[in-house]
Structures are given as C-alpha cells and as structure tokens.
VMD Tcl script that builds the backbone (N, CA, C; Angstrom):
set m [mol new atoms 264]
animate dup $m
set s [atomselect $m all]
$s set {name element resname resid chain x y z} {
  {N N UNK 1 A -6.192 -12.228 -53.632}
  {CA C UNK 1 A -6.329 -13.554 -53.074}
  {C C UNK 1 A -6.996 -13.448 -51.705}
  {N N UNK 2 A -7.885 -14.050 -51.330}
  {CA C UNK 2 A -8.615 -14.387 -49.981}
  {C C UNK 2 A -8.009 -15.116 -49.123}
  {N N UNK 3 A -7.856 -14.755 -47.783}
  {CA C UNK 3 A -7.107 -15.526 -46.733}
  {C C UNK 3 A -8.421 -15.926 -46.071}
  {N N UNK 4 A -8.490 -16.992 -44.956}
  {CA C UNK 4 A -9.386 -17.469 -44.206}
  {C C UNK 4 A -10.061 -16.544 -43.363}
  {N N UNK 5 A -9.636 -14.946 -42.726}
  {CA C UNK 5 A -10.724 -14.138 -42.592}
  {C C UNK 5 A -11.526 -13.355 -43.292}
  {N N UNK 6 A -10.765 -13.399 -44.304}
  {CA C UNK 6 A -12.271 -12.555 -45.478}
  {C C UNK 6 A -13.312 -13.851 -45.998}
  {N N UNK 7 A -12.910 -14.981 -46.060}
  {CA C UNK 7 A -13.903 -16.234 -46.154}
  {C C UNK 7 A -14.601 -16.281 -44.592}
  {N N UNK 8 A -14.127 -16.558 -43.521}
  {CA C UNK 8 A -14.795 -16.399 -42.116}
  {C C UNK 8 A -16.094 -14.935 -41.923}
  {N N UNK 9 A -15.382 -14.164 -42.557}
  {CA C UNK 9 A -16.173 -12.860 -42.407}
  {C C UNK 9 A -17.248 -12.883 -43.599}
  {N N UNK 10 A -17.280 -13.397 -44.539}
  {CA C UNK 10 A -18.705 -13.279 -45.751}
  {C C UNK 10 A -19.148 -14.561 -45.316}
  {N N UNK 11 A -18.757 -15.334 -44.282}
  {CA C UNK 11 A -19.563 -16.297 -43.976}
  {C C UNK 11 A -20.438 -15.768 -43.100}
  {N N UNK 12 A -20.209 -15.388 -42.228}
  {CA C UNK 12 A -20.819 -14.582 -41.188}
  {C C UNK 12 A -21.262 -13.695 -41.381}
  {N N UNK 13 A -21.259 -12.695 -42.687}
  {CA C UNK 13 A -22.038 -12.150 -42.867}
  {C C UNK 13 A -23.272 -12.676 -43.485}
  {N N UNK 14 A -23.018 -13.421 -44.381}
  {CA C UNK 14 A -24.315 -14.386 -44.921}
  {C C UNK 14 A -25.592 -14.836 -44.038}
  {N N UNK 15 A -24.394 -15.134 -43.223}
  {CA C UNK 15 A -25.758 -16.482 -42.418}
  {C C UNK 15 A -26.128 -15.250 -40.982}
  {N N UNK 16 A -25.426 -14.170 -40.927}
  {CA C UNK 16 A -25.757 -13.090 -39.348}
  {C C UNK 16 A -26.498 -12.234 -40.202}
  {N N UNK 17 A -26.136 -11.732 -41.538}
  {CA C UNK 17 A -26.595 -10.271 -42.041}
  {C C UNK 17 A -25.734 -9.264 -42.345}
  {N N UNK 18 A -24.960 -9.151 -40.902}
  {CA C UNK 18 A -23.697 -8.020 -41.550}
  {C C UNK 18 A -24.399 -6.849 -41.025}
  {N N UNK 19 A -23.795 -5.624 -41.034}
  {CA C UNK 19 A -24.403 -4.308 -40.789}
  {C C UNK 19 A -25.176 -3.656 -41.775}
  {N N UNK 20 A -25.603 -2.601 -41.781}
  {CA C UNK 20 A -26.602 -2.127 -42.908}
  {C C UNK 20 A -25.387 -1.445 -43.873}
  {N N UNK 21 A -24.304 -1.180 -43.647}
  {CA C UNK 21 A -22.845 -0.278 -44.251}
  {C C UNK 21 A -22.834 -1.995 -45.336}
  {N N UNK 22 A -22.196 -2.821 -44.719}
  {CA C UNK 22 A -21.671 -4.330 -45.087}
  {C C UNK 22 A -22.730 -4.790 -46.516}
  {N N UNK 23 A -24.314 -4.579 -46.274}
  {CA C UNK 23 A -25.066 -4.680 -46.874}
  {C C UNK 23 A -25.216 -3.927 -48.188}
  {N N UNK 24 A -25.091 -3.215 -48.353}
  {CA C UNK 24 A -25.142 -1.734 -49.047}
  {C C UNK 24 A -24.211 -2.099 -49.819}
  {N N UNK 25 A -22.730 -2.420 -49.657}
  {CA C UNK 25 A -21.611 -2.977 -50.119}
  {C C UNK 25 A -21.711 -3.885 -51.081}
  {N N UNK 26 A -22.312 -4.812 -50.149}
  {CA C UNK 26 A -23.027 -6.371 -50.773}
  {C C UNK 26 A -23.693 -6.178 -52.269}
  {N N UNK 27 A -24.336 -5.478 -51.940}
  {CA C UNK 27 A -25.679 -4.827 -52.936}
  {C C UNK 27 A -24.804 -4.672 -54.424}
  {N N UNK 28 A -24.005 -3.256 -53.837}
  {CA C UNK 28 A -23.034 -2.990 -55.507}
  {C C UNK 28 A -22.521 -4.128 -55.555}
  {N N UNK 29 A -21.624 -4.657 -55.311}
  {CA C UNK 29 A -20.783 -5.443 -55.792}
  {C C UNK 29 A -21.595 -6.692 -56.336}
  {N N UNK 30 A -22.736 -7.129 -55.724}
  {CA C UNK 30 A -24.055 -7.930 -56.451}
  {C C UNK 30 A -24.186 -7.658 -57.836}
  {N N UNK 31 A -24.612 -6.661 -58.119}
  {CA C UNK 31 A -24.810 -5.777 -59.148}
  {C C UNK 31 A -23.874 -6.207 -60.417}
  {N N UNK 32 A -22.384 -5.703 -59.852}
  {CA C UNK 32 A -21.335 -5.946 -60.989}
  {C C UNK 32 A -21.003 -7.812 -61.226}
  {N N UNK 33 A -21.614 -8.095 -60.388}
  {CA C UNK 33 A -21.038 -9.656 -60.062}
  {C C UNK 33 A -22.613 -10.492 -61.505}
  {N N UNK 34 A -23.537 -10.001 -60.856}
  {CA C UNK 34 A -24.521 -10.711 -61.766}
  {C C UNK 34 A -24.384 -9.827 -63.199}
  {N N UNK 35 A -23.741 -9.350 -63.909}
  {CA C UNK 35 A -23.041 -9.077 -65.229}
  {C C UNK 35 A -22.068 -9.379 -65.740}
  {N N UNK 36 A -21.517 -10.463 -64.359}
  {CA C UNK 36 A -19.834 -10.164 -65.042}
  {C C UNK 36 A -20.119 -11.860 -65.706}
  {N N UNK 37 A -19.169 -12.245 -66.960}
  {CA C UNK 37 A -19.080 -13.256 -67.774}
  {C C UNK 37 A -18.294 -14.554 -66.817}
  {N N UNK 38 A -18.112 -14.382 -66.303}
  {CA C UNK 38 A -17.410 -15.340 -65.511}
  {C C UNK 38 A -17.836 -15.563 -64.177}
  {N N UNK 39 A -19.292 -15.189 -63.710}
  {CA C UNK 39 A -20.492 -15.976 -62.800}
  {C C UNK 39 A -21.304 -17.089 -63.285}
  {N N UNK 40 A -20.797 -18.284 -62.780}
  {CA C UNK 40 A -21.621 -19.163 -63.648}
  {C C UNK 40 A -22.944 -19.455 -62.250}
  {N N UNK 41 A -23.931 -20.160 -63.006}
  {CA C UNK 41 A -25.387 -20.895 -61.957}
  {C C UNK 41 A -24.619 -22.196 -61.424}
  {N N UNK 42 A -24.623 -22.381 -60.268}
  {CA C UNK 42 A -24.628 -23.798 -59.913}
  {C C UNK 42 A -25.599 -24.316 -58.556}
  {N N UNK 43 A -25.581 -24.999 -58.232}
  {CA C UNK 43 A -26.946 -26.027 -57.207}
  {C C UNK 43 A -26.143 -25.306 -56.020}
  {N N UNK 44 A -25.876 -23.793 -55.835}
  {CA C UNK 44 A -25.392 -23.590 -54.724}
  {C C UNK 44 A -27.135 -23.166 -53.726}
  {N N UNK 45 A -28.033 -22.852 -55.063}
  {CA C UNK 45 A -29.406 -22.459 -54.721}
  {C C UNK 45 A -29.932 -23.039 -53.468}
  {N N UNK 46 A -29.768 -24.492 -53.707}
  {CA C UNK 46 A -30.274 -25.601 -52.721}
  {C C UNK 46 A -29.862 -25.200 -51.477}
  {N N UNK 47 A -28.469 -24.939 -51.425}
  {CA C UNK 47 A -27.689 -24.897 -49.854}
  {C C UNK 47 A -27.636 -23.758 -49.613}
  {N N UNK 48 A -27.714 -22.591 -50.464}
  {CA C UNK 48 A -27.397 -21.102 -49.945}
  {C C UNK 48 A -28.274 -20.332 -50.786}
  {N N UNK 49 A -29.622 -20.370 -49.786}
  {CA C UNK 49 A -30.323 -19.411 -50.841}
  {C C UNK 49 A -30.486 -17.925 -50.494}
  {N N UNK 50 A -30.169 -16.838 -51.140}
  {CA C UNK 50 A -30.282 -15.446 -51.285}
  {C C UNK 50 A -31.454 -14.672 -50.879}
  {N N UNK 51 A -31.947 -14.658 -49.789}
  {CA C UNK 51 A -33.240 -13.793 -49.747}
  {C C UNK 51 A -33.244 -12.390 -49.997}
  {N N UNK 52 A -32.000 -11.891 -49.702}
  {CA C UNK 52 A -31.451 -10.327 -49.522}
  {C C UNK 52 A -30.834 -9.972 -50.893}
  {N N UNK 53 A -30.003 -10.930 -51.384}
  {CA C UNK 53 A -29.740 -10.372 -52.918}
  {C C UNK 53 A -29.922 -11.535 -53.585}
  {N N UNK 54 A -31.395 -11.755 -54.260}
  {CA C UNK 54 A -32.232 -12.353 -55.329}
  {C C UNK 54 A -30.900 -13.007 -56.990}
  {N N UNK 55 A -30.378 -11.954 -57.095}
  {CA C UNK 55 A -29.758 -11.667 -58.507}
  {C C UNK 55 A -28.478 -12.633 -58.398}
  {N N UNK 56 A -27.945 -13.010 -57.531}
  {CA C UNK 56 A -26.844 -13.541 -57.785}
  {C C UNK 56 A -27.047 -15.158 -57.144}
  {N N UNK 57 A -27.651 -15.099 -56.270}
  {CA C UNK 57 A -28.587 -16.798 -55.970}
  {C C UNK 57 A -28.013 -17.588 -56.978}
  {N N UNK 58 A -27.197 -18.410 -56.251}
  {CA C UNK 58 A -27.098 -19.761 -56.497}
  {C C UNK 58 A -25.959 -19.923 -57.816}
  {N N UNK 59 A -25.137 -18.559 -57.671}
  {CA C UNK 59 A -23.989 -18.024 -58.463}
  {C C UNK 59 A -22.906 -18.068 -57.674}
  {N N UNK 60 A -21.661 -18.325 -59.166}
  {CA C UNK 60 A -20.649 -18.419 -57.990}
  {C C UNK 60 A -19.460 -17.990 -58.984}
  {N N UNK 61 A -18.149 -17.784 -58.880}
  {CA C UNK 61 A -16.929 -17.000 -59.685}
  {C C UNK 61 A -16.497 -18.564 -60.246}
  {N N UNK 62 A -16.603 -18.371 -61.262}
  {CA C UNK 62 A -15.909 -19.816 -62.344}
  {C C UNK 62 A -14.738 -19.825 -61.950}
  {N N UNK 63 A -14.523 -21.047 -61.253}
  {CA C UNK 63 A -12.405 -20.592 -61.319}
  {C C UNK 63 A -11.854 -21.739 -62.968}
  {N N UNK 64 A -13.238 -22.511 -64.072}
  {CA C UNK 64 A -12.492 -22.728 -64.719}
  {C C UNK 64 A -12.704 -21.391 -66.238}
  {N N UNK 65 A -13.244 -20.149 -65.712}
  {CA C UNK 65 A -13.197 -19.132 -66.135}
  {C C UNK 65 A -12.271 -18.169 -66.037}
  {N N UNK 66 A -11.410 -18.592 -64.919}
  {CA C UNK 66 A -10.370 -17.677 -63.944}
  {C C UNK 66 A -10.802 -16.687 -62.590}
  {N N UNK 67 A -12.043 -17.332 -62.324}
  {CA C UNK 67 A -12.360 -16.733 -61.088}
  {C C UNK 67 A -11.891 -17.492 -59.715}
  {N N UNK 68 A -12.471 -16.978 -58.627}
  {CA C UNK 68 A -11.800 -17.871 -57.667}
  {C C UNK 68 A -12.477 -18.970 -56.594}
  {N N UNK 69 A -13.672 -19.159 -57.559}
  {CA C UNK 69 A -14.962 -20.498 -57.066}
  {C C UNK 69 A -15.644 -20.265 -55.859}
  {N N UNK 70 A -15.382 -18.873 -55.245}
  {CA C UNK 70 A -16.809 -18.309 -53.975}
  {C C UNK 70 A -17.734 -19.010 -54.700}
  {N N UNK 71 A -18.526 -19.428 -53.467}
  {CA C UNK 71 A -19.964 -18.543 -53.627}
  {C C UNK 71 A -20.089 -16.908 -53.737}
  {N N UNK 72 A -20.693 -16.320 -54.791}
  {CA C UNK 72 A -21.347 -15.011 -54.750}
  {C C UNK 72 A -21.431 -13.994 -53.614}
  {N N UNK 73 A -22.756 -15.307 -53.084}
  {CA C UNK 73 A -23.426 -14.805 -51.704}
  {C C UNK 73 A -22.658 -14.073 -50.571}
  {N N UNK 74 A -21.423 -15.283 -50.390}
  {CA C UNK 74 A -20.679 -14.548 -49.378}
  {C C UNK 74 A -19.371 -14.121 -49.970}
  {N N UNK 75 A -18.836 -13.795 -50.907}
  {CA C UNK 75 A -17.906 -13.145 -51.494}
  {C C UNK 75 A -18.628 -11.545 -51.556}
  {N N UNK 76 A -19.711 -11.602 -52.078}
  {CA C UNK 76 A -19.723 -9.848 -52.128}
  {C C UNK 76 A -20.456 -9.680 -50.602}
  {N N UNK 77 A -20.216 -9.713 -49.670}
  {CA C UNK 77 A -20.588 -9.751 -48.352}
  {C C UNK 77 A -18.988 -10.049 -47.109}
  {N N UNK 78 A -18.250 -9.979 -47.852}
  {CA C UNK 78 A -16.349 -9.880 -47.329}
  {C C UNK 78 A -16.015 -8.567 -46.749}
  {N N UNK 79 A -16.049 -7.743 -46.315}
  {CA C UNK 79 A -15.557 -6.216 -46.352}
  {C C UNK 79 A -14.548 -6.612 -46.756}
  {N N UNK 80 A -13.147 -6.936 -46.445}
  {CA C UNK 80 A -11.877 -6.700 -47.393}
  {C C UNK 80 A -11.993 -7.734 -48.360}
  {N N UNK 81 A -12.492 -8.641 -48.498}
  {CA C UNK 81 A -12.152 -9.489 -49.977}
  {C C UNK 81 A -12.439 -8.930 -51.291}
  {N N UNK 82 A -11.868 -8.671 -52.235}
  {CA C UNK 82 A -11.428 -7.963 -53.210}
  {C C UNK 82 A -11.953 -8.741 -54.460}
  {N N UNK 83 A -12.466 -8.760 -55.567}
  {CA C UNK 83 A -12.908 -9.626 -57.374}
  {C C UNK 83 A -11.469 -10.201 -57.596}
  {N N UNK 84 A -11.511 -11.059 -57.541}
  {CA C UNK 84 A -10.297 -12.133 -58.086}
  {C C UNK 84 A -9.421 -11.102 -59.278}
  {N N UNK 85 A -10.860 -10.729 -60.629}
  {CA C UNK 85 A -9.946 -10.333 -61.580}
  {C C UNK 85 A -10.026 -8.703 -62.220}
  {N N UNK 86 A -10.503 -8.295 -60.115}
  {CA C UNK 86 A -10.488 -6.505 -60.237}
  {C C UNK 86 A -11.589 -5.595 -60.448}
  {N N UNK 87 A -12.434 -6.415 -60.676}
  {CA C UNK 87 A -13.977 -5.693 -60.907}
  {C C UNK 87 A -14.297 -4.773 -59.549}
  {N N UNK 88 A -14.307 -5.538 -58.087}
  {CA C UNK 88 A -14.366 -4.449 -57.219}
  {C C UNK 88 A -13.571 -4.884 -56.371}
}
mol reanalyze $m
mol bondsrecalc $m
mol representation Tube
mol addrep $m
C-alpha cells in the first residue's frame, strides 16, 4: 500500500527527473509494468506525457483489475513504492 510520501516522491520524480540510480529503476519496473495484464490506456497521455519512458505513456494500474489506479509514470519512479500485486 502507498502512503502520501511514496505518491509525493514519484511525483517529484516525474515532473524533477529523479537521479540517474531513480531512473534506471524507473526503466525496469517500466518494462514489467507495460506487460503486466492489469495496465490499462487511459487519457492520462493528455496530462502526463512520458518523454523518458515512451512504453507505459498514458498507462495506469486498473484498480477495477485489482491494481491500485497510479499513474504508471510516477508509480515506477517511487523508490519505496512497491506493485500493488508484487510484480516489483
């Protein structure tokens, strides 16, 4: 479960960048996130678009899939926020 600093912190990493360690992070967990069955597309494109990781743009964790309705973008960009259902 995510408390308000792992949401504060992939916010800030989103919109600052994050370190090149934070990034790198970002990257894998991108990776497993744009495969996993329970990333759906939504119009997050419009408001949060991905220049740095292309693949998951405008994706987000289904929570009526059982995910926990991030955005993508700044969920795999959390250092401690954790996959709702364990992936990373």
């Amino acid at each position: 479960m995510s408390n308000a600093k792992d949401i504060i912190n992939g916010w800030s990493n989103y919109f600052f960048g994050g370190d090149e360690a934070t990034m790198e992070l970002a990257k894998k967990r991108a990776d497993i996130c744009a495969e996993c069955p329970i990333a759906s597309y939504g119009l997050h494109t419009a408001i949060l678009p991905d220049m740095a990781i292309k693949k998951i743009q405008g994706h987000y964790c289904d929570e009526s899939k059982g995910g926990c309705g991030c955005p993508l973008s700044t969920a795999v960009r959390s250092k401690d926020y954790h996959c709702i259902v364990g992936k990373w």
